[in-house]
Backbone and ligand atoms as CSV (ligand in chain L), in Angstrom:
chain,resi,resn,atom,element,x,y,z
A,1,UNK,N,N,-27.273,9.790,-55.775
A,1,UNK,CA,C,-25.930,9.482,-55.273
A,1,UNK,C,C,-25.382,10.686,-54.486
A,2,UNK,N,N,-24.687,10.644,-53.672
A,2,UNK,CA,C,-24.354,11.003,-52.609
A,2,UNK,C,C,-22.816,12.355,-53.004
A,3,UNK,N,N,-23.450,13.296,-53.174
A,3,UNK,CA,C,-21.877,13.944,-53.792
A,3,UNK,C,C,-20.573,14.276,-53.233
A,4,UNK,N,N,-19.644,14.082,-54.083
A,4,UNK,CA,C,-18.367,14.347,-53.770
A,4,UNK,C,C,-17.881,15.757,-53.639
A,5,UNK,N,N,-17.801,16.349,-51.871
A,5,UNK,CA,C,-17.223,17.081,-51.882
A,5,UNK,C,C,-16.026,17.879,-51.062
A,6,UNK,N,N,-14.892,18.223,-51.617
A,6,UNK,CA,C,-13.455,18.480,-51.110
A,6,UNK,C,C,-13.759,20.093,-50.763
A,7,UNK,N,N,-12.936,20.407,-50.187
A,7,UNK,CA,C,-12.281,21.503,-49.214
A,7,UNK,C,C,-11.125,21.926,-50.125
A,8,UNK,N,N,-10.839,23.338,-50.433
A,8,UNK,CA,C,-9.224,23.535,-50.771
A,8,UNK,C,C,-8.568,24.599,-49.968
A,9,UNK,N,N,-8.771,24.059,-49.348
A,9,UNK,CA,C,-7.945,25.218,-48.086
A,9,UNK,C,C,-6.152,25.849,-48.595
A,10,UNK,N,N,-6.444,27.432,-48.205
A,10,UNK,CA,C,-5.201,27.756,-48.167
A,10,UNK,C,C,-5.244,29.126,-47.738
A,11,UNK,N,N,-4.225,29.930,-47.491
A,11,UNK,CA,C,-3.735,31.028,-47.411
A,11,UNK,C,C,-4.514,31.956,-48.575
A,12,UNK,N,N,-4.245,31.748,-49.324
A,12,UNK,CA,C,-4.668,32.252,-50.507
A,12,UNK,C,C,-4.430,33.947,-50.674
A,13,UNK,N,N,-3.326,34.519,-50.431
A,13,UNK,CA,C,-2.336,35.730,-49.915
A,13,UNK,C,C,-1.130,36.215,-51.055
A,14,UNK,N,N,-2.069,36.324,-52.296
A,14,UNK,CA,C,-3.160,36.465,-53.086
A,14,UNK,C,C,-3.464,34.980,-53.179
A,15,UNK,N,N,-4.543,34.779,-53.939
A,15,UNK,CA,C,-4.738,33.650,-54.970
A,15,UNK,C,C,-4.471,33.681,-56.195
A,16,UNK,N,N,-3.710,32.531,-56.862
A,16,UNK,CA,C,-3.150,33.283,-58.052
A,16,UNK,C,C,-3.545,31.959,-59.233
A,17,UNK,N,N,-2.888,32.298,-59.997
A,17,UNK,CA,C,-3.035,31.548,-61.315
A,17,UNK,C,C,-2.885,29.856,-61.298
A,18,UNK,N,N,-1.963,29.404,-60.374
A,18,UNK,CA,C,-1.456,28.452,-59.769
A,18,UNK,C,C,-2.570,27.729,-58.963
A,19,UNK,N,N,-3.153,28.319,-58.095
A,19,UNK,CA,C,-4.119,27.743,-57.464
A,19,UNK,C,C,-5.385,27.747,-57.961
A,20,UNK,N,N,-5.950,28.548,-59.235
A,20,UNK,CA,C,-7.220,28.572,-60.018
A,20,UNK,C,C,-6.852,27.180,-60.544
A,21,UNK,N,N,-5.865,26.949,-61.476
A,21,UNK,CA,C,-5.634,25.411,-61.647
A,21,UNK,C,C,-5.701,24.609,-60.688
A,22,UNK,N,N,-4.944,24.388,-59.687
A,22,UNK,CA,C,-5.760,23.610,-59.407
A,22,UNK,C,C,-6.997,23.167,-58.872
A,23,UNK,N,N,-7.446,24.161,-58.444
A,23,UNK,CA,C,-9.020,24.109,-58.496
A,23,UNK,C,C,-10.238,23.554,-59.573
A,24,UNK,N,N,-9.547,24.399,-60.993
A,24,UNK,CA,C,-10.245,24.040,-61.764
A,24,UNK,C,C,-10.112,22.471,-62.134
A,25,UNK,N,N,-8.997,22.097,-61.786
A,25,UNK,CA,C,-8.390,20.592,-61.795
A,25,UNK,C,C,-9.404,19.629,-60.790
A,26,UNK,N,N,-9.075,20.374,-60.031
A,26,UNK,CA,C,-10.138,19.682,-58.631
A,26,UNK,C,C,-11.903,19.470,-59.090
A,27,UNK,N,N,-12.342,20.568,-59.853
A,27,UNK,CA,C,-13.541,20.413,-60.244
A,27,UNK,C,C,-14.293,19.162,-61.158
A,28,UNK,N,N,-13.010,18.499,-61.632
A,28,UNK,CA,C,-13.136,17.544,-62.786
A,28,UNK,C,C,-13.337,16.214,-61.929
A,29,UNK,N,N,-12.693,16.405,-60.592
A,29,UNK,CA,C,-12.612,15.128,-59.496
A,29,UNK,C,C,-14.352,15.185,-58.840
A,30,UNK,N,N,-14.482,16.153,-58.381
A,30,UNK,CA,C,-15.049,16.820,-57.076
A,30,UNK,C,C,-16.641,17.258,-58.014
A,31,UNK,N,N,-17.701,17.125,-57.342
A,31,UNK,CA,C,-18.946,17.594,-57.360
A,31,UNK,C,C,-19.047,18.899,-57.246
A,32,UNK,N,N,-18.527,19.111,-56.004
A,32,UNK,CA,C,-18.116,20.572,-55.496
A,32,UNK,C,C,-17.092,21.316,-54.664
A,33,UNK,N,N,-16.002,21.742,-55.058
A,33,UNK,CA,C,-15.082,22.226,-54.270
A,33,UNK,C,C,-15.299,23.418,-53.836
A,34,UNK,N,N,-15.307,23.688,-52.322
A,34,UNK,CA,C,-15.185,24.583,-51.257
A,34,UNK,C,C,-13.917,24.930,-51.160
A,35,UNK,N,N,-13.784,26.847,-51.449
A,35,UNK,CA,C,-12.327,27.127,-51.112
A,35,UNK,C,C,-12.291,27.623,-49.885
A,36,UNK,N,N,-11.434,27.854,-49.592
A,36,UNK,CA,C,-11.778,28.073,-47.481
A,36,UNK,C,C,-10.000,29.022,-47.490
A,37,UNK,N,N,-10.613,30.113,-47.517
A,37,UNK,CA,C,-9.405,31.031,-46.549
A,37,UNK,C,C,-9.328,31.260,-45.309
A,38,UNK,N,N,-7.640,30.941,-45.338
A,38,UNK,CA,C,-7.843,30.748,-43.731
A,38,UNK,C,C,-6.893,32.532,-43.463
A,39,UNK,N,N,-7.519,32.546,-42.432
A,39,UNK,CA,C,-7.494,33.980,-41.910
A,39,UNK,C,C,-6.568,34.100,-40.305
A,40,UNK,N,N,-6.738,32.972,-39.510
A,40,UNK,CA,C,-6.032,33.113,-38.418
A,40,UNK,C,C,-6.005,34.250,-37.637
A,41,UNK,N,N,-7.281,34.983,-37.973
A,41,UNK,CA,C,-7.617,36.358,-37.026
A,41,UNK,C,C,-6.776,37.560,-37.421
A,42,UNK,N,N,-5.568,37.544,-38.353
A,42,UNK,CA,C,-5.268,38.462,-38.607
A,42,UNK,C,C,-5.296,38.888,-40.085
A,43,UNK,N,N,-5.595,40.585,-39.988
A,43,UNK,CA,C,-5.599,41.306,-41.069
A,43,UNK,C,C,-4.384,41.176,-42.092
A,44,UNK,N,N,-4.868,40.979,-43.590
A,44,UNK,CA,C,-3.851,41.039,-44.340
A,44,UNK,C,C,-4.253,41.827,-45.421
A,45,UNK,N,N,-3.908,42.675,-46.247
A,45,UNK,CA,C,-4.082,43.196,-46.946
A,45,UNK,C,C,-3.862,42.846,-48.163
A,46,UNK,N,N,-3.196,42.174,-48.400
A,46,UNK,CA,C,-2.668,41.046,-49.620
A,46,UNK,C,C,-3.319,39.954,-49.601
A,47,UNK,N,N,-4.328,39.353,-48.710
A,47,UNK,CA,C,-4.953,38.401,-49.129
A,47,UNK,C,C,-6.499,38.402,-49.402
A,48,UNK,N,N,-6.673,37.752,-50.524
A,48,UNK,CA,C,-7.991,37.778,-51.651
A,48,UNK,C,C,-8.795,37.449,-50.769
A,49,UNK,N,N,-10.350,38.571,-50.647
A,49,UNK,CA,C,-10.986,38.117,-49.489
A,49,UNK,C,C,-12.002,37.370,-50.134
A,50,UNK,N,N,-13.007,36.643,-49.226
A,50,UNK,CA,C,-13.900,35.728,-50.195
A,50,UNK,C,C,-14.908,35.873,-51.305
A,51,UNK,N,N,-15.386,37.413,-50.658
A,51,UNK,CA,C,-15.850,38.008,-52.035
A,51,UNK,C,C,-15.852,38.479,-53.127
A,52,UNK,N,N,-14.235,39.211,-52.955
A,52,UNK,CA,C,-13.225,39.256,-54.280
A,52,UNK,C,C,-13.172,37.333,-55.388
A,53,UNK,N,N,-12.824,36.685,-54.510
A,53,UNK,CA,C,-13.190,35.465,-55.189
A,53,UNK,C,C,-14.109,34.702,-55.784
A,54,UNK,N,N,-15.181,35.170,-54.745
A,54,UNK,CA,C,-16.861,34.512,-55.420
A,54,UNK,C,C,-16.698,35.203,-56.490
A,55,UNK,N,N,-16.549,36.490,-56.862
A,55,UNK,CA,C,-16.874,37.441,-57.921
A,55,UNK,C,C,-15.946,36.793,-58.961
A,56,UNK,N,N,-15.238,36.539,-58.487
A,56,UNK,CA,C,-13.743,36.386,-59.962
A,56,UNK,C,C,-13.489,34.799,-59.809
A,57,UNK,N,N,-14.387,34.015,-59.521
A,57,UNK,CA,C,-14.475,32.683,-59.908
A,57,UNK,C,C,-16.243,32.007,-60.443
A,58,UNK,N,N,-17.018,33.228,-60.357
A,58,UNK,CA,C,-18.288,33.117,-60.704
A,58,UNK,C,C,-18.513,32.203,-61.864
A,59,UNK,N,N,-17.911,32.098,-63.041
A,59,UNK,CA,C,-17.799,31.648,-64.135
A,59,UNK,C,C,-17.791,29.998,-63.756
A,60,UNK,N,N,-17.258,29.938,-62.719
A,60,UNK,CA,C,-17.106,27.931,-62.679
A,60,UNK,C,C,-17.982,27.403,-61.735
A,61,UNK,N,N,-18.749,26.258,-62.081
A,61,UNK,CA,C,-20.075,25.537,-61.539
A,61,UNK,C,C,-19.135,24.895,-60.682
A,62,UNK,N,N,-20.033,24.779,-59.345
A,62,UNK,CA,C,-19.289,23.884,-58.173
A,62,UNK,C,C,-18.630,24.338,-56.954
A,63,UNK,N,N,-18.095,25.854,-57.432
A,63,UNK,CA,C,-17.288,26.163,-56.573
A,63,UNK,C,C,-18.236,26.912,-55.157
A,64,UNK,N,N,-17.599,27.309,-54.164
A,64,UNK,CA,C,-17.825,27.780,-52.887
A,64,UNK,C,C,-16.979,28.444,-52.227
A,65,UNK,N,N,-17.085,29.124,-51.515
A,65,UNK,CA,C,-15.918,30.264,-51.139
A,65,UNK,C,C,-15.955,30.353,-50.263
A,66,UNK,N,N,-15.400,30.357,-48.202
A,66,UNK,CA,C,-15.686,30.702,-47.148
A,66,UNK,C,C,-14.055,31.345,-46.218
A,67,UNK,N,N,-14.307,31.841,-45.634
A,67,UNK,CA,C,-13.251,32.520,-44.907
A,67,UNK,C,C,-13.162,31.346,-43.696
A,68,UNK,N,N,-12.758,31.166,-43.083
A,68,UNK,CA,C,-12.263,30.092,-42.141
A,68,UNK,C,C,-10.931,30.693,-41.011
A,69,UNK,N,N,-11.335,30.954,-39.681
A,69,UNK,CA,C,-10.066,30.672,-38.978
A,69,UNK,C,C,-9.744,29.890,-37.573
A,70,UNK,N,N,-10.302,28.648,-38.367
A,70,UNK,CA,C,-10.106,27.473,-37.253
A,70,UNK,C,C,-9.317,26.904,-37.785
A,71,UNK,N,N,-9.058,25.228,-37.281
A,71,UNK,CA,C,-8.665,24.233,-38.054
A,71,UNK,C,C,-9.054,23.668,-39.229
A,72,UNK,N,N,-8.534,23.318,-39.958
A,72,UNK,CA,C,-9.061,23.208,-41.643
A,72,UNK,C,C,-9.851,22.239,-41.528
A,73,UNK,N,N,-9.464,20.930,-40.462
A,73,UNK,CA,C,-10.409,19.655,-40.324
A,73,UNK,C,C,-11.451,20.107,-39.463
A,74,UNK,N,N,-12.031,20.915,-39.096
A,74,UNK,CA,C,-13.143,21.693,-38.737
A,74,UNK,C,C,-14.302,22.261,-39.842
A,75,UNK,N,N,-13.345,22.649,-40.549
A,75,UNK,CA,C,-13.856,23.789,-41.782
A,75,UNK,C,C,-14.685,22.304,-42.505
A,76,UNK,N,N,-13.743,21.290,-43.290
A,76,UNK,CA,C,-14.743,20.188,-43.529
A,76,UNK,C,C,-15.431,19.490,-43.144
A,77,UNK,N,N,-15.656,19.283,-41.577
A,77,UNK,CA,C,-16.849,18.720,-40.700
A,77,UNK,C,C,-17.864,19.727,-40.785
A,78,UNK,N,N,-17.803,20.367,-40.824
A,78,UNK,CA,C,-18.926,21.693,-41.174
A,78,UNK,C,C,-19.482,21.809,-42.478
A,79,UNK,N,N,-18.626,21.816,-43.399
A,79,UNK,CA,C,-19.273,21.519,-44.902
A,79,UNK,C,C,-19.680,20.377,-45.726
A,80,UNK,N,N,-19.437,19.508,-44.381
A,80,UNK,CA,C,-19.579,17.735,-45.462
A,80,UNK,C,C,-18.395,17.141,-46.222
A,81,UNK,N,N,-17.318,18.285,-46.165
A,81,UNK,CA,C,-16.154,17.878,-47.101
A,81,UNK,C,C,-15.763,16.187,-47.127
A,82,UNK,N,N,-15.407,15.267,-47.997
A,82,UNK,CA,C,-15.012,14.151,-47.734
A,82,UNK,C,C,-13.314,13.890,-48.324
A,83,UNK,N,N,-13.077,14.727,-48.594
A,83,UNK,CA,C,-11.635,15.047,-49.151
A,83,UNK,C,C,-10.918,16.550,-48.533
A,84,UNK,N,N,-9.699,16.658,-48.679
A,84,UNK,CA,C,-9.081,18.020,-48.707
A,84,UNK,C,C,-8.354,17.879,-50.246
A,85,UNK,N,N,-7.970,18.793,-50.884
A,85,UNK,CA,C,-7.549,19.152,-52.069
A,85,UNK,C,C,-6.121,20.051,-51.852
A,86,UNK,N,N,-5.294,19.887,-52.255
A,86,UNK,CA,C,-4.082,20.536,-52.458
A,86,UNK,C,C,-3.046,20.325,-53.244
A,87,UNK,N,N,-2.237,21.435,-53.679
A,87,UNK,CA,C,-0.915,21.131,-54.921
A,87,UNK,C,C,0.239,20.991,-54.042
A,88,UNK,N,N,1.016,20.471,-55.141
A,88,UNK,CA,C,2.398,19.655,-55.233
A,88,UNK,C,C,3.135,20.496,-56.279
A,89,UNK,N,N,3.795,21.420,-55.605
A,89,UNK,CA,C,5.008,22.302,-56.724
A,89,UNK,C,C,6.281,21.243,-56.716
A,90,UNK,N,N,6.953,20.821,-55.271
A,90,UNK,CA,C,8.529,20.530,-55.653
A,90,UNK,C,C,8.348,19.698,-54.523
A,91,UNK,N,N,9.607,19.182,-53.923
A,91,UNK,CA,C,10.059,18.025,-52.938
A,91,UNK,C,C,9.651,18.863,-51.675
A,92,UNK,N,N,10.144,19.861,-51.727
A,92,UNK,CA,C,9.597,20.849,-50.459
A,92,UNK,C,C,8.417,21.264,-50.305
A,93,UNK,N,N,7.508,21.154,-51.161
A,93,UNK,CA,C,6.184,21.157,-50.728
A,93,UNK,C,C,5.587,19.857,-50.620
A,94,UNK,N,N,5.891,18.833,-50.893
A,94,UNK,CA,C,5.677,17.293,-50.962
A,94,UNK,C,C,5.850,17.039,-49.304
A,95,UNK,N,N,7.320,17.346,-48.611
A,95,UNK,CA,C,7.185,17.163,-47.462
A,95,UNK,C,C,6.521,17.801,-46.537
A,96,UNK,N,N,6.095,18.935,-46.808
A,96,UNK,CA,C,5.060,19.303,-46.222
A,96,UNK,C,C,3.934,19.382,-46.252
A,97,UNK,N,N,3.650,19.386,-47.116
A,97,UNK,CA,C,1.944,19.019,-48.061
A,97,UNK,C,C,1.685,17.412,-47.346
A,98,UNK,N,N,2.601,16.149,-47.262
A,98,UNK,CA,C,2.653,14.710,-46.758
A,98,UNK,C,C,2.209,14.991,-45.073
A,99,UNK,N,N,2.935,16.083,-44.524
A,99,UNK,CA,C,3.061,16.153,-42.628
A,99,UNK,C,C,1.486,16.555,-42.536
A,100,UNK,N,N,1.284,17.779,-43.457
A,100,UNK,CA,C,-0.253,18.186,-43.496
A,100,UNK,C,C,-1.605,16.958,-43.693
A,101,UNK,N,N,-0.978,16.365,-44.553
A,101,UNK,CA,C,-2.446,15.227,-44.822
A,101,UNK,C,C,-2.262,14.257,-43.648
A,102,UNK,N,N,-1.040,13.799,-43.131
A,102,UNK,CA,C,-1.131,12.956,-42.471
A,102,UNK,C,C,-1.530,13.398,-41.018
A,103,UNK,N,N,-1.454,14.121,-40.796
A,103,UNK,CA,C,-1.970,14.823,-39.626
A,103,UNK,C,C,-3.523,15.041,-39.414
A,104,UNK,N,N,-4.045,15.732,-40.604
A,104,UNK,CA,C,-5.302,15.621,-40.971
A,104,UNK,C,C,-6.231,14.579,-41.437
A,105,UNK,N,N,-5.466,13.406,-41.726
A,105,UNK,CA,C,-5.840,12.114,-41.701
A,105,UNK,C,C,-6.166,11.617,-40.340
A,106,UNK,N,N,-5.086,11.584,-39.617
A,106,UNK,CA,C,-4.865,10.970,-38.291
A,106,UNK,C,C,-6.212,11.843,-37.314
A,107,UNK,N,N,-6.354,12.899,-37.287
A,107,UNK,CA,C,-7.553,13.837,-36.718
A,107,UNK,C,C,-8.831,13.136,-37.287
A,108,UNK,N,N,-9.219,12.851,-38.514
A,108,UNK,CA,C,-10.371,12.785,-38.584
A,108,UNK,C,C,-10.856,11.577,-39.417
A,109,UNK,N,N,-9.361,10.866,-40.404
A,109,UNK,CA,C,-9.951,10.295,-41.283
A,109,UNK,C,C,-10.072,10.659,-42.460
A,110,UNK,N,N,-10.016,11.987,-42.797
A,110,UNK,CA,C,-10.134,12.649,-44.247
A,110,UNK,C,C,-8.663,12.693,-44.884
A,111,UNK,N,N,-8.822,11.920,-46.232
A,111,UNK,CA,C,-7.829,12.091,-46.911
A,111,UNK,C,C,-7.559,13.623,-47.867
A,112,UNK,N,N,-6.460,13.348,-48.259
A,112,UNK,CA,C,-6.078,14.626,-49.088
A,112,UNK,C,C,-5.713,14.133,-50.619
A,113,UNK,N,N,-6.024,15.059,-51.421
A,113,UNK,CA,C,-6.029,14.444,-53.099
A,113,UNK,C,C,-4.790,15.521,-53.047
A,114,UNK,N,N,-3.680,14.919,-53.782
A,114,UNK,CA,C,-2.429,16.583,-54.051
A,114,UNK,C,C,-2.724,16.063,-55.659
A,115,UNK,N,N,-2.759,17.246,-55.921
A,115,UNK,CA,C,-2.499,17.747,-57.718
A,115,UNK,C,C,-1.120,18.224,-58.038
A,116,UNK,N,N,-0.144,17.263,-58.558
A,116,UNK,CA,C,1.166,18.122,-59.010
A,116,UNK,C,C,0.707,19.164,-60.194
A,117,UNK,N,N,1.741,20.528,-59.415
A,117,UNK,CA,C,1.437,21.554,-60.382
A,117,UNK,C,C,1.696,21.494,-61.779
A,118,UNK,N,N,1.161,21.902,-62.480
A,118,UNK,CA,C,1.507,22.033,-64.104
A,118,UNK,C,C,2.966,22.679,-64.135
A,119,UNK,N,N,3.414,21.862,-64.982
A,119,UNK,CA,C,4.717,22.627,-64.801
A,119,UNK,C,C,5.134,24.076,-65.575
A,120,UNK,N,N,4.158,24.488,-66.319
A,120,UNK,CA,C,4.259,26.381,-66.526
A,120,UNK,C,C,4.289,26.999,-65.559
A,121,UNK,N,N,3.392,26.096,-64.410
A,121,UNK,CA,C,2.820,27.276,-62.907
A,121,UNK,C,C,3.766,26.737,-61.484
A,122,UNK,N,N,4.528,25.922,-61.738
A,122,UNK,CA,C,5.394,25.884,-60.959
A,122,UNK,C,C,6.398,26.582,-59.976
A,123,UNK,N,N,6.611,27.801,-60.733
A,123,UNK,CA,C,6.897,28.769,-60.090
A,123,UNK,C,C,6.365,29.852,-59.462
A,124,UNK,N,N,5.161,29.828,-59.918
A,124,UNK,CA,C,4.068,31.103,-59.252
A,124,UNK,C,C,3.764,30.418,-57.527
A,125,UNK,N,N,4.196,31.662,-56.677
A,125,UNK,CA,C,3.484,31.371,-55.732
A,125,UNK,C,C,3.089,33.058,-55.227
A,126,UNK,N,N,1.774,32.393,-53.547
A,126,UNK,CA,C,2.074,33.931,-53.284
A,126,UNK,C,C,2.853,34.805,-53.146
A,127,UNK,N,N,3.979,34.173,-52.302
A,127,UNK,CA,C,5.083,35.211,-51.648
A,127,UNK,C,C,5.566,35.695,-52.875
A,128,UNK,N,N,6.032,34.620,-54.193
A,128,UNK,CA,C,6.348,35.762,-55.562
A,128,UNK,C,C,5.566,36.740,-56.050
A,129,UNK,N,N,4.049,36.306,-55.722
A,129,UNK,CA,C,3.354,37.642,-56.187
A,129,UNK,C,C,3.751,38.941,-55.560
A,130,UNK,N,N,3.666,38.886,-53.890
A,130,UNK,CA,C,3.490,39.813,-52.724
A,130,UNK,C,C,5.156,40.367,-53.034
A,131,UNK,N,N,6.238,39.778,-53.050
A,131,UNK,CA,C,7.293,40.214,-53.345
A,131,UNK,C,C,7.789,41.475,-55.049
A,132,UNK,N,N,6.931,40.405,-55.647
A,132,UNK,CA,C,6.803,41.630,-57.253
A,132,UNK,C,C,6.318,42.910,-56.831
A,133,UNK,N,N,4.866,42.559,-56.332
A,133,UNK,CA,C,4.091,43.893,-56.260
A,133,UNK,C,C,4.920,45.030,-55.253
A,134,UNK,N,N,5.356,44.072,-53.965
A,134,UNK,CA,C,5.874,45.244,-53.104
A,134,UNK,C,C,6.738,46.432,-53.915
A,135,UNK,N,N,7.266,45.255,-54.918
A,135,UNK,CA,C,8.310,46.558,-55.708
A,135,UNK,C,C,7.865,46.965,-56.862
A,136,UNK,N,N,6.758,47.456,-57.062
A,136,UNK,CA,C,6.056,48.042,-57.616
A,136,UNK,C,C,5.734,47.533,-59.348
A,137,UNK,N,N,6.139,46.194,-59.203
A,137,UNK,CA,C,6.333,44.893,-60.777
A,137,UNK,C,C,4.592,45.103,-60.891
A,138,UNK,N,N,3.900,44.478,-62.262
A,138,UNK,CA,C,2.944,44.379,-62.298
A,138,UNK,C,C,2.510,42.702,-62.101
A,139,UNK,N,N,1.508,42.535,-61.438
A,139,UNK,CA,C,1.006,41.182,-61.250
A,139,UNK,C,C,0.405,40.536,-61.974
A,140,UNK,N,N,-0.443,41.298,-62.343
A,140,UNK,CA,C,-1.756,40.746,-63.170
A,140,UNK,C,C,-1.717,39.593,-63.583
A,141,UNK,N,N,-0.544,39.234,-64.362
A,141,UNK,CA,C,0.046,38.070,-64.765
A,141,UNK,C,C,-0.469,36.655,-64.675
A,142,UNK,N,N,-0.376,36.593,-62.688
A,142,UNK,CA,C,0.120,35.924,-62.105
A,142,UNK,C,C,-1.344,35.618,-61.288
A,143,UNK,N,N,-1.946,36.590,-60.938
A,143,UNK,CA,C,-3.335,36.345,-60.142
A,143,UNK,C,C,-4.846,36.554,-60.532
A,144,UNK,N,N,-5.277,35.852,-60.331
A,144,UNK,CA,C,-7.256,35.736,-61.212
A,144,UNK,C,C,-7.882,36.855,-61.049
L,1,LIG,P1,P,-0.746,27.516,-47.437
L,1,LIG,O1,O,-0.372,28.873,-46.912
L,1,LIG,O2,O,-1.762,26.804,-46.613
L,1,LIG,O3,O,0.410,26.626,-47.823
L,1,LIG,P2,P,-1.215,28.533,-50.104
L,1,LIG,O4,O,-2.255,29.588,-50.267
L,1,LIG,O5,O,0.210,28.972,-50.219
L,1,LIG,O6,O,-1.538,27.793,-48.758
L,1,LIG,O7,O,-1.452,27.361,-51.134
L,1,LIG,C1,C,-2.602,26.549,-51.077
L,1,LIG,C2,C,-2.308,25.230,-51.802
L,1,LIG,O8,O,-2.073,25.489,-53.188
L,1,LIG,C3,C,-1.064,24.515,-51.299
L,1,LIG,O9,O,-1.310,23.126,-51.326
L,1,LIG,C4,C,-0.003,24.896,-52.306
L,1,LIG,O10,O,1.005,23.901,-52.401
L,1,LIG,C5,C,-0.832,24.953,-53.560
L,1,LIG,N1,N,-0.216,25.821,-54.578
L,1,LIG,C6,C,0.210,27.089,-54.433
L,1,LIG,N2,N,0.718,27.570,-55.595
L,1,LIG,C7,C,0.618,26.547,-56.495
L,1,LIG,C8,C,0.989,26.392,-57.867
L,1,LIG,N3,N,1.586,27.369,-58.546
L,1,LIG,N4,N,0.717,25.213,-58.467
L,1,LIG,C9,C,0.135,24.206,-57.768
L,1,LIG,N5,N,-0.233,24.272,-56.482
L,1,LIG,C10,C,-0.003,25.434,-55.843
């Protein structure tokens, strides 16, 4: 049989606790989920590069790790993806998370699976990480 496999594209500027869920969430759907940072050609210093991730997601069967700075519906014509994967924190990411799939629908045909966040991790995002750390808070907390 023919395996199921999604894309989880994001920023990932850090990657944090929030998005290991849903990944690991995604793994229970998915054969194999591909995480895909997107890079957009520029340097960031705050964002988890792919090998920091292979290393610190080694532990889970399935996964894949690639840097990406094209279009995301590129990134899964290239890997076979037959899904995209993404979370659902609040109404404001709903409407945009909705403009994103449907767009990426309309391009290629590939649907998007959203995972509403757990609601412990609801509040973790990057910019809260990147904002703690700037002021010298500890993270650890918060990112894998
Ligand atoms: P982008 O910059 O493309 O929005 P992010 O790296 O911020 O990407 O997030 C990638 C995906 O993970 C998005 O779909 C986002 O909504 C989701 N996400 C981020 N933080 C959480 C969280 N705490 N719980 C659930 N989903 C999350």
């Amino acid at each position: 049989m023919e395996k199921r496999v999604a894309l989880y594209p994001g920023s990932f500027n850090p990657f944090t606790i929030g998005h290991l869920s849903i990944l690991e969430r995604g793994l229970r759907l998915f054969d194999k989920v591909v995480v895909v940072i997107g890079c957009n050609g520029a340097k960031d210093s705050s964002r988890t590069s792919a090998d920091e991730l292979r290393s610190k997601l080694a532990h889970l069967t399935g996964v894949e790790v690639m840097e990406w700075d094209g279009l995301t519906v590129d990134a899964a014509t290239k890997v076979g993806a037959g899904w995209l994967l993404r979370g659902v924190r609040s109404v404001a990411d709903y409407e945009y998370e909705r403009n994103l799939a449907d767009i990426n629908r309309e391009l290629t045909g590939i649907d998007t699976v959203l995972l509403t966040a757990e609601p412990r991790l609801a509040m973790v995002s990057s910019s809260m990480v990147r904002e703690l750390r700037h002021f010298g808070h500890d993270v650890s907390d918060y990112i894998v």
